[in-house]
KOLBA-257408 format. One line per field, with one value per atom (N, C-alpha, C, O, CB): x, y, z; atom name. Coordinates in Angstrom, 3 decimals, always signed. Glycine has a CB too. Layout:
N
xx X  ...
yy Y  ...
zz Z  ...
name CA  ...
***
This chain:
160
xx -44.504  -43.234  -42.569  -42.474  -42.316  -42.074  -41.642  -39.841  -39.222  -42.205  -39.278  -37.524  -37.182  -37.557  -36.754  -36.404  -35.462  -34.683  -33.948  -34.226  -34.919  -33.576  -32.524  -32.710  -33.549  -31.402  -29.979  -29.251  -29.585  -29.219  -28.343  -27.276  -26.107  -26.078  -27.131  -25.304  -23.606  -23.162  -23.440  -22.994  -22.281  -22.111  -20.266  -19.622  -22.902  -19.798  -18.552  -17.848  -18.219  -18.465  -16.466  -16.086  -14.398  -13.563  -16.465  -14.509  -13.532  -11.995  -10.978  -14.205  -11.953  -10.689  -10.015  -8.853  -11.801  -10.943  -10.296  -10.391  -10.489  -10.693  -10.387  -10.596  -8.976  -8.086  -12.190  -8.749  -7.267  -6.548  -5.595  -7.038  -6.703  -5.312  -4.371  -4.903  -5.495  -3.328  -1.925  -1.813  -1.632  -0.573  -1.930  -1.443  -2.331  -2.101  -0.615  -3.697  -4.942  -4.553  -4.693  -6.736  -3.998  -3.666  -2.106  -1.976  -3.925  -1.212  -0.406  -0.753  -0.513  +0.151  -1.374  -1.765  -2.120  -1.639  -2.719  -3.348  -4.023  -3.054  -3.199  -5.146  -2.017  -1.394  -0.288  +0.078  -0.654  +0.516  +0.940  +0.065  +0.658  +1.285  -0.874  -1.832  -2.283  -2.573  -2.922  -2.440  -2.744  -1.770  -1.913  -2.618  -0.564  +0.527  +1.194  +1.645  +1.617  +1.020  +1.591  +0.718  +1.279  +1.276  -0.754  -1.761  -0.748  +0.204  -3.291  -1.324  -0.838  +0.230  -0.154  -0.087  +1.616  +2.918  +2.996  +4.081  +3.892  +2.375  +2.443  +1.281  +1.428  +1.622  +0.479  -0.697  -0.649  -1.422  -2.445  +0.204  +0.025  +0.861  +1.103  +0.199  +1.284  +1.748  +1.170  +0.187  +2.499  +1.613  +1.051  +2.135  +2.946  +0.699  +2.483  +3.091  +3.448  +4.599  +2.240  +2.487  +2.402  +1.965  +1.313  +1.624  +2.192  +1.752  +2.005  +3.191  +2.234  +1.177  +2.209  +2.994  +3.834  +1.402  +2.271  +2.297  +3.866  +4.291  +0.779  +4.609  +5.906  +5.479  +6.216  +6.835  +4.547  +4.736  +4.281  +3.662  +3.452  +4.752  +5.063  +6.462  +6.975  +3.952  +6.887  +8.439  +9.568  +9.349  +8.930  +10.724  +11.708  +12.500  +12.725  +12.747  +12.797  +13.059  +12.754  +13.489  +13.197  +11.128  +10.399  +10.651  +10.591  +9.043  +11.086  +10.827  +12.500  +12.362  +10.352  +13.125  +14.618  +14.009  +15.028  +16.177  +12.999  +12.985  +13.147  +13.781  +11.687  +12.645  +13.015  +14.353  +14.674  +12.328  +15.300  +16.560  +17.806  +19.005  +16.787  +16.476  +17.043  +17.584  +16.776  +16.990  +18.955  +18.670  +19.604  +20.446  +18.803  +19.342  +20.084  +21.925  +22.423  +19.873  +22.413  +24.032  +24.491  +25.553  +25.065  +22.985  +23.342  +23.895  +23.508  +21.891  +24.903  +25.466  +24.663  +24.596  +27.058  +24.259  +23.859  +24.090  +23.541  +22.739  +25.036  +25.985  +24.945  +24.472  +27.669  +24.923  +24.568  +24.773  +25.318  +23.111  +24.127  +23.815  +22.211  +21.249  +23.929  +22.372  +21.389  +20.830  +21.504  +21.603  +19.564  +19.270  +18.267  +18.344  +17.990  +17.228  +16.707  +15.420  +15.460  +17.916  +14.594  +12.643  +12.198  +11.996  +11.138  +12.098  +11.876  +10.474  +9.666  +12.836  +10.407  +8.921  +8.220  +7.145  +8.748  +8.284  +7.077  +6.016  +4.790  +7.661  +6.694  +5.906  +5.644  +4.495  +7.027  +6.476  +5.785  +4.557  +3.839  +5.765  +4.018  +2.909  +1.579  +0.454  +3.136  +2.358  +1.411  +1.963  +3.101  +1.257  +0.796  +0.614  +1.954  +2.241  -1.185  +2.629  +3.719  +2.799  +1.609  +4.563  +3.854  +3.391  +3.014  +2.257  +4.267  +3.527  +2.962  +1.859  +1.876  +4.705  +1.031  +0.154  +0.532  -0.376  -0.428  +1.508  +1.490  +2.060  +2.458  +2.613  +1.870  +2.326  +3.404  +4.031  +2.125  +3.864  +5.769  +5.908  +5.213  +6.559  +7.125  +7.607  +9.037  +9.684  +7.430  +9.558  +10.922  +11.795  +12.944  +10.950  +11.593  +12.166  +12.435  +12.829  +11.861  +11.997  +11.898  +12.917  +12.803  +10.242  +14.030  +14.680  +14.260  +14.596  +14.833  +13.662  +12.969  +13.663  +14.431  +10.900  +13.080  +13.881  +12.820  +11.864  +15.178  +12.855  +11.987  +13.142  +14.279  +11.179  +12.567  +13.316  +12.541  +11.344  +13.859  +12.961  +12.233  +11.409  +10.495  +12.832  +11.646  +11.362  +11.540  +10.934  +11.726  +12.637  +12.852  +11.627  +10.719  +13.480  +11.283  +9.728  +9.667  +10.691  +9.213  +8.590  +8.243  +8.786  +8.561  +6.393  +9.384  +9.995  +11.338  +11.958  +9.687  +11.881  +12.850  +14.073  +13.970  +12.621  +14.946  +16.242  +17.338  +17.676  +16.629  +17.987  +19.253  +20.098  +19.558  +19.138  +21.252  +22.253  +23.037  +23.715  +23.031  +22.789  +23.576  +24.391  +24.320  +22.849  +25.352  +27.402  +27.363  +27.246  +29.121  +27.468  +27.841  +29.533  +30.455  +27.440  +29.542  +31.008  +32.118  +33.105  +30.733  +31.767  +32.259  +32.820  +34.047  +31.001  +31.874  +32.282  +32.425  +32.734  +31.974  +32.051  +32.361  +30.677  +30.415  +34.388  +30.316  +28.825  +27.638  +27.345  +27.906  +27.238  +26.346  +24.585  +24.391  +27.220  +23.645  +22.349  +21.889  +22.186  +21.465  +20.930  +20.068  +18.393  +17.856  +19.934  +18.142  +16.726  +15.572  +15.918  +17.075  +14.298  +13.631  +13.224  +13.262  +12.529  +12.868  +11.693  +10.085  +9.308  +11.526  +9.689  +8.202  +7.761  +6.861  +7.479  +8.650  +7.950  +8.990  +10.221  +8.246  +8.424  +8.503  +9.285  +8.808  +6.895  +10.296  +11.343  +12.785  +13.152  +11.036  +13.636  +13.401  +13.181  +13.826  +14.358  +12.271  +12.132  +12.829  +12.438  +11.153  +14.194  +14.943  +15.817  +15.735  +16.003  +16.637  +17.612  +18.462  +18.307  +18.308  +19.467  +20.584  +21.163  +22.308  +21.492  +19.586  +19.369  +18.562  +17.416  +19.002  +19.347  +18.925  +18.316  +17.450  +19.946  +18.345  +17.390  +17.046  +18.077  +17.835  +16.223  +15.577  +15.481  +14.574  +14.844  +16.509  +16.161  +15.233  +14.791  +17.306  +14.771  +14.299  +15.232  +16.128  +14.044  +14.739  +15.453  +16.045  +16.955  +14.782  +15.830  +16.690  +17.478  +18.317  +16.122  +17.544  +18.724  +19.562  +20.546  +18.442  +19.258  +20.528  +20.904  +22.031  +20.202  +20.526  +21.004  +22.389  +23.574  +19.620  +22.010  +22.577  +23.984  +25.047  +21.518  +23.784  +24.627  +25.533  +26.614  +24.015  +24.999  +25.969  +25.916  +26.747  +27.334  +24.448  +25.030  +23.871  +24.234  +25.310  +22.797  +21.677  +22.483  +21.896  +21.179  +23.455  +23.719  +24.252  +24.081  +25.010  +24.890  +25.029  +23.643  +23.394  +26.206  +23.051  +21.696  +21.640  +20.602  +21.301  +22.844  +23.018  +24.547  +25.462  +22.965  +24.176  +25.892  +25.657  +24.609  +25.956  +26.958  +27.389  +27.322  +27.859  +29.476  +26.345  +26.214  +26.398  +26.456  +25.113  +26.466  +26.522  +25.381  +25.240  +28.270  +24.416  +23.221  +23.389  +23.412  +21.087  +23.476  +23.741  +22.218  +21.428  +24.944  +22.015  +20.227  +20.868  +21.935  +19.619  +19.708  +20.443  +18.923  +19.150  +20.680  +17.675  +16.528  +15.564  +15.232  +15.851  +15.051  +14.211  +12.699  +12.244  +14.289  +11.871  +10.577  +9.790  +10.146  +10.273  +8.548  +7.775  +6.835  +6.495  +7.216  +6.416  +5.581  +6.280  +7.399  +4.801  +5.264  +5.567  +5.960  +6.224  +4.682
yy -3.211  -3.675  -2.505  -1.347  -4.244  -3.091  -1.807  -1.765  -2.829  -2.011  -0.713  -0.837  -0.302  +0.857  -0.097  -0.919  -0.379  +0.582  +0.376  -1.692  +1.845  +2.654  +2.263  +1.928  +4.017  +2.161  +1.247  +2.815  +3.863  +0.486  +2.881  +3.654  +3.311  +2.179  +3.704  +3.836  +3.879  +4.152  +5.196  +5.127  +3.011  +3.324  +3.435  +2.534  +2.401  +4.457  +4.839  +4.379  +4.487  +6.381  +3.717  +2.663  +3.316  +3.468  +0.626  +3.533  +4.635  +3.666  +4.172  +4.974  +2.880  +1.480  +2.296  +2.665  -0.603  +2.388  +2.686  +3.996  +4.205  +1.946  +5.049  +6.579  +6.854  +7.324  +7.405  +6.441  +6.958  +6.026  +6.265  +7.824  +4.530  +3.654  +4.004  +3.954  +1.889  +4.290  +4.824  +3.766  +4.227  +4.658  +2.350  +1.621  +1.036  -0.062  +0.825  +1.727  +1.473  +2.766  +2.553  +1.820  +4.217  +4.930  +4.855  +5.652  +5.969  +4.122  +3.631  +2.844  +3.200  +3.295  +1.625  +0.813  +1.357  +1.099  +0.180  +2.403  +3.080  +3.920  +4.071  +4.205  +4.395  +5.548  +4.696  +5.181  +7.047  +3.123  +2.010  +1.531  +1.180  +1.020  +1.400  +0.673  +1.276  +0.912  +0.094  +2.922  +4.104  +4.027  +3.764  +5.774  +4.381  +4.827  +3.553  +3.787  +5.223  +2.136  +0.915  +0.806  +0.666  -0.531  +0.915  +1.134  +2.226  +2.012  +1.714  +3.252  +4.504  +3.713  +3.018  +6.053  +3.778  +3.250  +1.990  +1.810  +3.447  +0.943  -0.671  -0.624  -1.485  -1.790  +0.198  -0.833  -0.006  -0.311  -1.187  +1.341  +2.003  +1.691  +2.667  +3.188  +0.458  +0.266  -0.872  -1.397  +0.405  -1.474  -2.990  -4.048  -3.686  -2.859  -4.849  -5.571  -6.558  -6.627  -6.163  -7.076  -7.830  -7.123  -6.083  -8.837  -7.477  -6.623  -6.846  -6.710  -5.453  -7.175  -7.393  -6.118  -6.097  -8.196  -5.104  -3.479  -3.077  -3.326  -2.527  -2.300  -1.721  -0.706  -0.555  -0.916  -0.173  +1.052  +0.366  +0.979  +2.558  -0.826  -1.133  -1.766  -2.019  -2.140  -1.945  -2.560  -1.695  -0.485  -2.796  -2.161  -1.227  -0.694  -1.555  -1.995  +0.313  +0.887  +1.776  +2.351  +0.416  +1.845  +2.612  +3.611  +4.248  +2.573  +4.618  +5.812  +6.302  +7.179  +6.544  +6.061  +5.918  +5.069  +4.627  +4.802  +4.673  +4.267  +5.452  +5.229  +3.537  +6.700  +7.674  +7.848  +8.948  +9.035  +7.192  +7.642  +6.742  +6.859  +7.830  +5.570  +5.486  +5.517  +5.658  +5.616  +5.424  +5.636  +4.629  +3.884  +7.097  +4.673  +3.779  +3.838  +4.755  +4.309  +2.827  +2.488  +2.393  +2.019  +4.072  +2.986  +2.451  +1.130  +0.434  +2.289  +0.556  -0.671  -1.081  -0.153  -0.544  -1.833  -2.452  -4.026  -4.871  -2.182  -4.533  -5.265  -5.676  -4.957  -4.381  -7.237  -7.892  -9.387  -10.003  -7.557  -9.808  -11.504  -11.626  -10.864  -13.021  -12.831  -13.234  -14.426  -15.236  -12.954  -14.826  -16.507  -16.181  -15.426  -17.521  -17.464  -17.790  -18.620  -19.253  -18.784  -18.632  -19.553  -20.192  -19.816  -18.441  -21.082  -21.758  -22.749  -22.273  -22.340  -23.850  -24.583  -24.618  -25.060  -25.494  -24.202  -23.637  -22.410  -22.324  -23.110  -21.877  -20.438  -20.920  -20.848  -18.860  -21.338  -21.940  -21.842  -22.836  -23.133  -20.648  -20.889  -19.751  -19.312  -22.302  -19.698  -18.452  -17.058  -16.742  -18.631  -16.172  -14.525  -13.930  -14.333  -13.593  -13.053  -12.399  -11.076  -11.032  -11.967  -10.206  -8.861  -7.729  -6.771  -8.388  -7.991  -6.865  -7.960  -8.047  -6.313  -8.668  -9.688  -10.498  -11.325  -9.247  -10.846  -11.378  -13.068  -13.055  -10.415  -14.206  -15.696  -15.512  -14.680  -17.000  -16.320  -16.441  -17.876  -18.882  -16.887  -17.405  -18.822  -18.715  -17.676  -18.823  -19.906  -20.260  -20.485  -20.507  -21.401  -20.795  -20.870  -19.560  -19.754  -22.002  -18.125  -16.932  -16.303  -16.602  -16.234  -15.308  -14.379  -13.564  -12.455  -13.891  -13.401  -12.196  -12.400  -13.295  -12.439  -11.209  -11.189  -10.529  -9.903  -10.487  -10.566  -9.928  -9.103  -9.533  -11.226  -7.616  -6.856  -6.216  -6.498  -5.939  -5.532  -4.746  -3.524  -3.385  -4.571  -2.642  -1.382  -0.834  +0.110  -0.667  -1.668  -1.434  -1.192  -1.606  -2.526  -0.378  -0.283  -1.752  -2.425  +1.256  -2.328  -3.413  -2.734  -1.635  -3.905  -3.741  -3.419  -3.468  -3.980  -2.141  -2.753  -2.706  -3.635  -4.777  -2.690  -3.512  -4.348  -3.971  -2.833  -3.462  -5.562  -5.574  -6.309  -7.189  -6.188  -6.184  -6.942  -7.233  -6.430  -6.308  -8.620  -9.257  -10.087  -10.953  -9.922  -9.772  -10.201  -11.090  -10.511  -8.326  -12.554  -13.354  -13.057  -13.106  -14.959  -12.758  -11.948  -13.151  -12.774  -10.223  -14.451  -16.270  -16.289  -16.380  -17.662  -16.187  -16.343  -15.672  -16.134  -17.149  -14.511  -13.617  -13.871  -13.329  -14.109  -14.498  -14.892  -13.701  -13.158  -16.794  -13.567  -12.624  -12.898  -13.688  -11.778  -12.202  -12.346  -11.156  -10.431  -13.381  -10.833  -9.365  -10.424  -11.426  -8.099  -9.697  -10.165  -8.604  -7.457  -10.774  -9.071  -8.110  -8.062  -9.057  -8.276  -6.821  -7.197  -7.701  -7.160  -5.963  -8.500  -8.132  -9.106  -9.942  -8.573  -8.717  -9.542  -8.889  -8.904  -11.758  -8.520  -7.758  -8.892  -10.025  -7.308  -8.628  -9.743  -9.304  -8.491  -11.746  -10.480  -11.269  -10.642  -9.783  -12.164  -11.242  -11.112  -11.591  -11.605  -11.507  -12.068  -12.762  -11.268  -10.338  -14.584  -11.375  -10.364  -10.540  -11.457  -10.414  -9.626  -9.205  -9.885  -10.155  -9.114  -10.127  -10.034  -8.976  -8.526  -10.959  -8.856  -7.825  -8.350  -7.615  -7.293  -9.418  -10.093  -11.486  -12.072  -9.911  -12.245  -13.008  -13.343  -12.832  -12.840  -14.423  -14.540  -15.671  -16.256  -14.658  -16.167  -16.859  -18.077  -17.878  -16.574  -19.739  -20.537  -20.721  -21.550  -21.633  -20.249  -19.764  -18.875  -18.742  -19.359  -18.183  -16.865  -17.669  -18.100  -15.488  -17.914  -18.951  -19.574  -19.160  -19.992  -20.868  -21.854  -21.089  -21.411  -22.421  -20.393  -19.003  -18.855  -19.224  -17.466  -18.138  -17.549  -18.452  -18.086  -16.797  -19.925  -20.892  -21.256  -21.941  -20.341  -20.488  -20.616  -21.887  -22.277  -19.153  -22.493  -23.580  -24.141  -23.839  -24.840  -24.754  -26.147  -25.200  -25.663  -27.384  -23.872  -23.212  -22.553  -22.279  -21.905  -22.436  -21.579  -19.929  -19.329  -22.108  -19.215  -17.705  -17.622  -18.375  -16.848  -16.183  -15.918  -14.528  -13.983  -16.233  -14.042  -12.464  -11.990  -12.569  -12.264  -10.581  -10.297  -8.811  -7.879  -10.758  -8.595  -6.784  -7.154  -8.001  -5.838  -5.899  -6.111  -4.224  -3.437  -6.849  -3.778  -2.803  -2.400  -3.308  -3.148  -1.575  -0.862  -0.760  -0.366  +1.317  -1.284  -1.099  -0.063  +1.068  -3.316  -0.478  +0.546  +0.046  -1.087  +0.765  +1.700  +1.590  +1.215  +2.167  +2.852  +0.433  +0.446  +1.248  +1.944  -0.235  +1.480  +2.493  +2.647  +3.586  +2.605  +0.997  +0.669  +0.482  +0.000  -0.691  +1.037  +0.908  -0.382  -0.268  +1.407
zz +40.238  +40.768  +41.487  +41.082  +39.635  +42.769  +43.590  +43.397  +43.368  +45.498  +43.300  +42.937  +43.942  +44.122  +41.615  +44.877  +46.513  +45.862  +44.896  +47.513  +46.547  +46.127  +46.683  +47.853  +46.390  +46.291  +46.254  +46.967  +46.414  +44.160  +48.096  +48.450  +47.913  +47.430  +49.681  +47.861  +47.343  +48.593  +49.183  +46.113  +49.174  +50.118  +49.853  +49.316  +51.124  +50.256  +50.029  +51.384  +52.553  +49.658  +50.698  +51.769  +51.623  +50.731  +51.274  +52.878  +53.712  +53.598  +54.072  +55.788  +53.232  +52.652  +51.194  +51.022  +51.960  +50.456  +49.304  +48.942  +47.733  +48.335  +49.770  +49.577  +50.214  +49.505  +50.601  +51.809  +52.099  +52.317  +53.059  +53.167  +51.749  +52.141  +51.075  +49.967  +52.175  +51.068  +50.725  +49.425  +48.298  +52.133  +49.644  +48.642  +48.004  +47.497  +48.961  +47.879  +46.983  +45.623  +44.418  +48.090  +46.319  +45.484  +44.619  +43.691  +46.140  +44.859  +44.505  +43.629  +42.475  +45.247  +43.821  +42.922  +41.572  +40.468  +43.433  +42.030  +40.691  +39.575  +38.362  +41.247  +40.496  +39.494  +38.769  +37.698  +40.370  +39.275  +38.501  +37.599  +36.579  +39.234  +37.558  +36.347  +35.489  +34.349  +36.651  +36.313  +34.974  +33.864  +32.669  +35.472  +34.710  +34.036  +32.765  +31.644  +35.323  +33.513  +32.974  +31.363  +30.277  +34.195  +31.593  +30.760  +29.814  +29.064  +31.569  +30.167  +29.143  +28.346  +27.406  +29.995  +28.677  +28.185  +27.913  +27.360  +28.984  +28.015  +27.845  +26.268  +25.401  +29.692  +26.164  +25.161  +24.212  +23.304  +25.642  +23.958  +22.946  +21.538  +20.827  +23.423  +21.129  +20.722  +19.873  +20.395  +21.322  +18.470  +17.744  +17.863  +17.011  +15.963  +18.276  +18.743  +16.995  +16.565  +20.153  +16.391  +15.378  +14.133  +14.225  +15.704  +13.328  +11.881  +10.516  +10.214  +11.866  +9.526  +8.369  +7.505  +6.605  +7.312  +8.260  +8.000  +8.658  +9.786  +8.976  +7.412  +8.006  +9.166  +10.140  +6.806  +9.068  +9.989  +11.768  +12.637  +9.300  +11.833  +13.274  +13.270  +14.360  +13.958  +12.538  +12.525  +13.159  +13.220  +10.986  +13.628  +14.027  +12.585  +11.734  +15.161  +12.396  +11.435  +10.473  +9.671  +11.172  +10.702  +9.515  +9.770  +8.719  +9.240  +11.029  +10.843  +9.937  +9.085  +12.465  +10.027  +9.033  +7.723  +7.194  +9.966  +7.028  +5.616  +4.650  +3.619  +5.308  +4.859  +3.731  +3.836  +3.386  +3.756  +4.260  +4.278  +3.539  +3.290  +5.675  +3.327  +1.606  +0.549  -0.368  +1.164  +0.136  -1.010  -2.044  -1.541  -1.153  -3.840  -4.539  -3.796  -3.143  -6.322  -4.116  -4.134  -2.311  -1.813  -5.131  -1.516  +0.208  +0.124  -0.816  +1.335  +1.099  +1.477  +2.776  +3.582  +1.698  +3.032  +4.032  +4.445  +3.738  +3.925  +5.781  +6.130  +7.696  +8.576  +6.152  +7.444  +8.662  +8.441  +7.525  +9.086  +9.644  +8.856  +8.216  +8.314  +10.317  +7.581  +6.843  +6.657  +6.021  +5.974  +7.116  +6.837  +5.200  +4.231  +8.602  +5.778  +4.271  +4.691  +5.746  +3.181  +4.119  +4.238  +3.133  +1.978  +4.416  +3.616  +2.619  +1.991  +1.193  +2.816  +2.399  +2.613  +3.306  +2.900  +2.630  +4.802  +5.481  +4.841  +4.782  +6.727  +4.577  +3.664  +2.270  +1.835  +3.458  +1.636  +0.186  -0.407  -0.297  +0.153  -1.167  -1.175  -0.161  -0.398  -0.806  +0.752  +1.445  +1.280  +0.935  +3.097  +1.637  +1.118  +1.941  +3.069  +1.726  +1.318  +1.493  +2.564  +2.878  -0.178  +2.870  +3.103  +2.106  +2.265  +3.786  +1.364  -0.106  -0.914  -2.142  -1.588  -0.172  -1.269  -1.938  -2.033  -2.168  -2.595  -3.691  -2.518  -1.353  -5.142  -3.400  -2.799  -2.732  -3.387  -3.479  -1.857  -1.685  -2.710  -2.852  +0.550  -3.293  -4.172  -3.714  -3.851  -6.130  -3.121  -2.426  -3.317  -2.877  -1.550  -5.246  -5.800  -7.201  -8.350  -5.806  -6.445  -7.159  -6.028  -4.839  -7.433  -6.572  -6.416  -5.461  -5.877  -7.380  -4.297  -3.434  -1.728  -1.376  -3.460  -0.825  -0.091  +1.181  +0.723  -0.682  +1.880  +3.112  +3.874  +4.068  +4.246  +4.346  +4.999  +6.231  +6.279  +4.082  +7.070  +7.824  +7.761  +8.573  +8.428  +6.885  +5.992  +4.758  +4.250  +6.373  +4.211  +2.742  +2.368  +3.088  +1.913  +1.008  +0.665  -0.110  +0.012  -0.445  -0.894  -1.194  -3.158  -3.664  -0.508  -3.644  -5.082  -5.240  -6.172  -5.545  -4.010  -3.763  -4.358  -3.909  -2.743  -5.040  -6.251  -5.204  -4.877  -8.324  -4.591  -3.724  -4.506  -5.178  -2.271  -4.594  -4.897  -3.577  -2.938  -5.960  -3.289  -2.035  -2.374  -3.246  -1.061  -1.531  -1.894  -0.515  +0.565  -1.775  -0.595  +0.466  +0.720  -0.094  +0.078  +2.062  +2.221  +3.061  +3.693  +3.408  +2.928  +3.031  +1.868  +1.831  +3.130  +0.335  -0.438  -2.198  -3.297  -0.098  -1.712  -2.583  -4.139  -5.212  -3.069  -3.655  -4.780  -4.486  -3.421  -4.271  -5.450  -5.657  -6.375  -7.298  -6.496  -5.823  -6.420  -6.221  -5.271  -5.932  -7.362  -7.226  -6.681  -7.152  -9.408  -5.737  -5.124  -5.231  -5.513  -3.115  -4.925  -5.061  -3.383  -2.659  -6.254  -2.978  -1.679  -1.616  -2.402  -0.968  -0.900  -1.177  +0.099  +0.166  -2.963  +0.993  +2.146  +3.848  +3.815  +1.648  +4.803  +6.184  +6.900  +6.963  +6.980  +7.351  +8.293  +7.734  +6.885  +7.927  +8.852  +9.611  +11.119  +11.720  +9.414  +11.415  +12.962  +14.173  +15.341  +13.199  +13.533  +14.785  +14.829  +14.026  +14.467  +15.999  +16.234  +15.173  +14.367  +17.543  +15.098  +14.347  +13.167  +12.804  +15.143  +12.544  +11.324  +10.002  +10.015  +11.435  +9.224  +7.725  +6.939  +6.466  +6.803  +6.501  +5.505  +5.485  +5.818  +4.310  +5.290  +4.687  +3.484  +2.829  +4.911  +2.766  +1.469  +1.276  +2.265  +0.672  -0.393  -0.756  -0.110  +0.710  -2.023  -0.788  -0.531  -2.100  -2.073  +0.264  -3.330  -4.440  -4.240  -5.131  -5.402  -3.386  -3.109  -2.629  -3.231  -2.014  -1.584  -0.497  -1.240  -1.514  +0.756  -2.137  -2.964  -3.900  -3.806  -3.936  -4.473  -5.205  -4.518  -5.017  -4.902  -3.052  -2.326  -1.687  -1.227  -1.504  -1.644  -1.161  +0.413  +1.009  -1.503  +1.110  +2.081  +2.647  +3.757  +2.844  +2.237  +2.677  +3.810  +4.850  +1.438  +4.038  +4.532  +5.957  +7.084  +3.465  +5.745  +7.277  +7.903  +9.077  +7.222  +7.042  +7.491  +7.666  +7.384  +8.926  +8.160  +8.022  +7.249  +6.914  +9.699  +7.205  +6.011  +6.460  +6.810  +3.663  +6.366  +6.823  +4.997  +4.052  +7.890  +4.995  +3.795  +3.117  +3.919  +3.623  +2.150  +1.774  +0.810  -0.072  +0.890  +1.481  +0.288  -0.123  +0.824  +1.126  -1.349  -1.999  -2.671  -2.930  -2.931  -2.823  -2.702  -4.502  -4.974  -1.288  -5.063  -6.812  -7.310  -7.741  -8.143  -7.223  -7.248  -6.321  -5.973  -8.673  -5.885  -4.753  -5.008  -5.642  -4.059  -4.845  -4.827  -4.479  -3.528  -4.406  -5.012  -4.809  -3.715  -2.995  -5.770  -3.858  -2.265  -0.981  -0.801  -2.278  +0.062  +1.272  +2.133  +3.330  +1.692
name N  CA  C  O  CB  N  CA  C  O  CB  N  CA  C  O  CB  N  CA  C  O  CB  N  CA  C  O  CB  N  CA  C  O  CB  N  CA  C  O  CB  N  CA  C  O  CB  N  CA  C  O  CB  N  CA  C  O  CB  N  CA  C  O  CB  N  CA  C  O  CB  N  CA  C  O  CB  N  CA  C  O  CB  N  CA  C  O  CB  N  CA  C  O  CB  N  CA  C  O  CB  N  CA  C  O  CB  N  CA  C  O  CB  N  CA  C  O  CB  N  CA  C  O  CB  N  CA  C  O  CB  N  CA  C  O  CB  N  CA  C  O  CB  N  CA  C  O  CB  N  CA  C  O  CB  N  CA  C  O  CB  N  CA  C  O  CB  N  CA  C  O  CB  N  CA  C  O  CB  N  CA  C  O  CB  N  CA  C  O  CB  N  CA  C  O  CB  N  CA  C  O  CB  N  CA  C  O  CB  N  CA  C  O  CB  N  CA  C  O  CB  N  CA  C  O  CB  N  CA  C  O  CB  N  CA  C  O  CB  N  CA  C  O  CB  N  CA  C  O  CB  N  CA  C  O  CB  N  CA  C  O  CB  N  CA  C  O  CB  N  CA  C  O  CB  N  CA  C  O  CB  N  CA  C  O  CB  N  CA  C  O  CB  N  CA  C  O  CB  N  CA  C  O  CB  N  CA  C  O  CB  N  CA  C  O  CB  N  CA  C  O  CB  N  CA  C  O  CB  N  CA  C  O  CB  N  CA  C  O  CB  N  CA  C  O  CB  N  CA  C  O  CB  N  CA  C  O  CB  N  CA  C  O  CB  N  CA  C  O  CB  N  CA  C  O  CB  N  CA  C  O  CB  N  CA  C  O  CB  N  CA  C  O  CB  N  CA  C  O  CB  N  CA  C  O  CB  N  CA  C  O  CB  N  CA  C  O  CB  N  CA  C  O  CB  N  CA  C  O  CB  N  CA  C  O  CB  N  CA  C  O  CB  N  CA  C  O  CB  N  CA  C  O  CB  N  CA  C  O  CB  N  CA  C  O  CB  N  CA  C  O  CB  N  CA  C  O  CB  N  CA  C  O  CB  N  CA  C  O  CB  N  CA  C  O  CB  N  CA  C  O  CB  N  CA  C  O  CB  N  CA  C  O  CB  N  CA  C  O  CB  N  CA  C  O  CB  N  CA  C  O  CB  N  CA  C  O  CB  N  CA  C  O  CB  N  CA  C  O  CB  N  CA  C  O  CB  N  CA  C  O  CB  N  CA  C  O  CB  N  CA  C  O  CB  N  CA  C  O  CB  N  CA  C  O  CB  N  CA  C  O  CB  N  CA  C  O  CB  N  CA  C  O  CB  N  CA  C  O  CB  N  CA  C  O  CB  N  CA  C  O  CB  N  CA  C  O  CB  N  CA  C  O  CB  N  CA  C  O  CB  N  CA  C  O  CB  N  CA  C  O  CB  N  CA  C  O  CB  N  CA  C  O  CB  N  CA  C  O  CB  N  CA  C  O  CB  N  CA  C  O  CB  N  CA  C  O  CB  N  CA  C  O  CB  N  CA  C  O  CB  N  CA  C  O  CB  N  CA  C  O  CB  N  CA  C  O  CB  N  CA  C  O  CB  N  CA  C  O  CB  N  CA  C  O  CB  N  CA  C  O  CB  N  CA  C  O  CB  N  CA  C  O  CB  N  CA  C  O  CB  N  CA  C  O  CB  N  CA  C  O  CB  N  CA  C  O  CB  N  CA  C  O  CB  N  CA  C  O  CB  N  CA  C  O  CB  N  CA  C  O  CB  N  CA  C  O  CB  N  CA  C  O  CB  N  CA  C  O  CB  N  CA  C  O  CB  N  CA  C  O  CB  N  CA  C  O  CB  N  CA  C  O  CB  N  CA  C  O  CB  N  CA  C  O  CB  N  CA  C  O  CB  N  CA  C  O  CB  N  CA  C  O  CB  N  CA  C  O  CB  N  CA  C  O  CB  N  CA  C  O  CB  N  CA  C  O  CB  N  CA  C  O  CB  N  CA  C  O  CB  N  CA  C  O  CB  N  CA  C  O  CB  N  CA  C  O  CB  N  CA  C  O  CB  N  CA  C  O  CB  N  CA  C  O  CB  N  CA  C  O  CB  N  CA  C  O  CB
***
């Protein structure tokens, strides 16, 4: 079998047109800065916040709004492993470590619950926590869906 030697033929278009090299140094650059990043994760260390989690500590106040999850999740794996149960005391945060003991003060109505963490959220904007749908019930707030809250750091968990 005979093999044609093949030339490379270098095509004088994409060596000096101006906006072939433009192009390249946008897609380099977009590349570099666009993909270095994890977008999704059940892992804190892509969340906004982790790099401020050692900063931590018991009796911190922390003030935002707050919804609640309930039977869609019922039943499926949390972020620290363990099943979510909608009718257990727990709470999903953004970085808190996982163990983590909050006491949250609905600030509507002055009611209180100690929750644990063991689950990464909420993922909507300008929200702090995620409770159970036993927390909310608790806190009074089910039938509005969010409540403005003070959650007070009572002990810190050990996991990440």
């Amino acid at each position: 079998m005979k093999f044609k030697k093949m030339k490379f033929r270098f095509n004088i278009f994409f060596s000096l047109n101006p906006f072939f090299i433009i192009l390249i140094t946008i897609t380099s650059i977009t590349t570099t800065y666009c993909s270095s990043t994890v977008r999704f994760s059940s892992s804190a260390d892509s969340l906004p916040g982790k790099e401020r989690s050692h900063k931590y500590y018991v009796g911190q106040v922390l003030k935002g709004q707050c919804s609640f999850y309930a039977s869609k999740f019922h039943g499926r794996k949390t972020a620290n492993g363990e099943i979510y149960n909608m009718f257990e005391l727990t709470a999903a945060h953004r970085s808190l470590p996982f163990g983590t003991i909050l006491e949250v003060e609905n600030l509507q109505n002055g009611k209180k619950v100690r929750v644990r963490i063991n689950d990464r959220g909420p993922f909507k904007a300008g929200r702090i926590l995620d409770l159970s749908l036993e927390a909310a019930r608790r806190l009074d707030f089910i039938e509005k869906g969010t409540t403005t809250v003070k959650a007070t750091i009572i002990r810190l968990g050990k996991n990440k």
